[in-house]
C-alpha positions, 0 to 999 in steps of 0.5 A, a space after each residue: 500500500 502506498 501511504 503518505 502521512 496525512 496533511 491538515 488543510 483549512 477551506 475557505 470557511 475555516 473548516 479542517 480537514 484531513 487530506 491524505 494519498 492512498 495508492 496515488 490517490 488523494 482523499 479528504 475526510 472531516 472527522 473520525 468516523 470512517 475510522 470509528 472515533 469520536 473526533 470532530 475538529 470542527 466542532 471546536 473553536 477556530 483557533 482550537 480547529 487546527 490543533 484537533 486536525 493534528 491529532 485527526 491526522 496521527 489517528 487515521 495514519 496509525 488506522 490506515 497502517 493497521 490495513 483496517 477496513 474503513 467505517 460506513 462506505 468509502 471516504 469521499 476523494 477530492 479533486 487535487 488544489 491549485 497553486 493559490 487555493 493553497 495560498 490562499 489556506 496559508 494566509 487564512 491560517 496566518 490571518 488566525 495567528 497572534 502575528 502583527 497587524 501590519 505583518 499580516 496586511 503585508 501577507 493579504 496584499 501579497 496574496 492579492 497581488 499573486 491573484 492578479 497575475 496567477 494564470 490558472 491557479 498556477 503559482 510558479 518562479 516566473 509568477 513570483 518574479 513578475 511580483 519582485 520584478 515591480 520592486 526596484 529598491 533592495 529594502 523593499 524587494 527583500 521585505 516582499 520576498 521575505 513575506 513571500 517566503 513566509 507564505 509559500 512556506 506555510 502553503 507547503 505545510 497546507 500541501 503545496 507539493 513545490 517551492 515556486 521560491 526555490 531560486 530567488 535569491 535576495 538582492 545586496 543592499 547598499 549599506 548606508 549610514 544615518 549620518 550624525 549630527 554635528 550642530 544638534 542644538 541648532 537642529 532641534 531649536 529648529 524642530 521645535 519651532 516647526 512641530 511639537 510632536 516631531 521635537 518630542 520624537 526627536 527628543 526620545 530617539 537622541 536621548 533615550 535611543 529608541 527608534 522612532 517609527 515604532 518604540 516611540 510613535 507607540 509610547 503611552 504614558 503607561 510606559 513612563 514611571 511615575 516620576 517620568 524618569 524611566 521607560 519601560 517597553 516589554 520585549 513585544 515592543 521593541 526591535 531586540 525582543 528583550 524587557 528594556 528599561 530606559 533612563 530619561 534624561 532631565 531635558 526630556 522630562 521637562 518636556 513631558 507633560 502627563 495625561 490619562 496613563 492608557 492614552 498615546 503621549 503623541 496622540 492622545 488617543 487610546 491609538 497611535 498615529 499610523 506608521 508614516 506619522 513621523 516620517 511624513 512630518 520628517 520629509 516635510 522639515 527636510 524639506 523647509 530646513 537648510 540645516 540638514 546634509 545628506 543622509 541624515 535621517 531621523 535615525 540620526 538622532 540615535 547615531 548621534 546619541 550613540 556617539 555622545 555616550 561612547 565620548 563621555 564613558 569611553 565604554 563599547 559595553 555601556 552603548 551596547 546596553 544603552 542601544 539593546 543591542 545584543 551584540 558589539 558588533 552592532 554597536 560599534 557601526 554607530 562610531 563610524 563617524 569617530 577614529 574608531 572607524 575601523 575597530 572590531 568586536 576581535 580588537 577589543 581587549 581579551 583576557 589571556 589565557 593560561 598555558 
């Protein structure tokens, strides 16, 4: 008998069912009736649906090796899926997880934009490059593929028998550096006269070294102390996935002025501004000042918060911790703009070893 481990699949109605081979050909079935138990994964709750499918699974596999016959008739077989049914289970299974809002709008635009071009359900390489082929930045065409992976991953877990992906390699980024500040004073005086909101961005991302688009723009008043004196963001909210505790220098603090602790200190809402709030606000100034040199973004703040700390403690150890990074090495590309421009996690000091 020619047997295959059955697959869990999820239709366009967030029903389970078990799909299996069995001598070439491909059956489906819902519950284990047709194997004599009592389990039917549909009866649960969506998010409860897949987990039951699983144990579906291992149950008619274990019953099909055993060679026994099958319950009240023959299990129905089921017309093999094309490439974008398949896809199209993946993304239903993403849109059911605890992933980010604006991952999974990532996921549904892709999905969307694979429909538009798939030819008979058909999802292949010249499919998935005819996609990448509409982004001509390196950031933007590996933040797709990436997605894109995801996706095709998890439709191959559902049963996709290919990987359209195989041979699409990422592009080589140029690497460009947030150039820092030297006139820091004057840019911020400047700031603060043309938005409050952008100052006070500007503000946190200098003296706290929190990224703006997100650890800041999503700064309530809840992550302040009472006495406003330290940040604290979980390891949900910033990019190192590690519980942080930031110090607010006294400049800051006299900046702040508390409301309702549920409410968004930029927006006053119980929700943020959107993603391109601050980037927006930053192109805008860009564009009026006369202050500003090429490639100095709003992530320059941070380089040049990096750079403050390195000079006065004259400790890699002290930025590493101050930034969250998790390694040196990470840390020291932010003191590119002093003499230790070429110094390396291996030339930092080593303890010898005994012999």
């Amino acid at each position: 008998m020619n047997l295959k481990y059955p697959t869990v699949t999820i239709d366009h109605r967030d029903n389970v069912f078990i799909t299996f081979y069995k001598d070439n050909k491909r059956y489906r079935i819902s519950n284990g009736e047709k194997i004599g138990i009592d389990l039917k994964p549909n009866s649960y709750p969506t998010n409860k649906k897949y987990e039951m499918g699983l144990i579906l699974a291992s149950e008619v596999y274990r019953y099909l090796q055993s060679n026994m016959p099958l319950k009240n008739g023959k299990i129905v077989y089921q017309k093999k899926r094309v490439d974008l049914e398949y896809l199209e289970l993946a993304l239903k299974r993403k849109l059911n997880s605890k992933l980010s809002k604006k991952y999974l709008e990532t996921l549904e635009f892709i999905y969307l934009k694979i429909k538009e071009i798939s030819k008979n359900g058909e999802v292949n390489e010249k499919t998935i490059e005819k996609l990448l082929s509409n982004y001509v930045n390196a950031t933007s065409y590996n933040t797709i593929r990436t997605h894109l992976s995801a996706l095709i991953s998890e439709a191959m877990n559902l049963g996709l028998n290919h990987n359209p992906m195989q041979h699409i390699k990422r592009k080589r980024q140029e690497e460009k550096l947030h150039k820092p500040f030297n006139n820091i004073k004057e840019v911020l005086d400047e700031i603060k006269e043309f938005n409050a909101n952008l100052y006070l961005c500007c503000l946190l991302t200098y003296g706290c070294l929190l990224r703006p688009h997100r650890e800041i723009r999503e700064l309530k008043w809840s992550d302040f102390s009472d006495d406003l004196s330290f940040i604290n963001l979980s390891g949900s909210r910033n990019k190192s996935k590690k519980n942080r505790i930031v110090p607010v220098p006294k400049f800051i603090i006299e900046e702040l002025t508390p409301k309702e602790r549920d409410l968004n200190i930029f927006s006053n809402n119980v929700k943020p501004f959107n993603i391109s709030y601050f980037k927006s606000y930053w192109l805008k100034y860009k564009n009026k000042s006369n202050l500003l040199s090429e490639n100095q973004t709003l992530y320059s703040f941070r380089h040049s918060g990096a750079i403050n700390i390195f000079e006065r403690t004259g400790s890699i150890h002290k930025l590493q911790r101050a930034m969250g990074h998790s390694s040196i090495n990470v840390s020291l590309t932010y003191l590119r703009g002093l003499e230790v421009a070429e110094l390396r996690e291996e030339d930092m000091p080593e303890i010898p070893v005994n012999t």
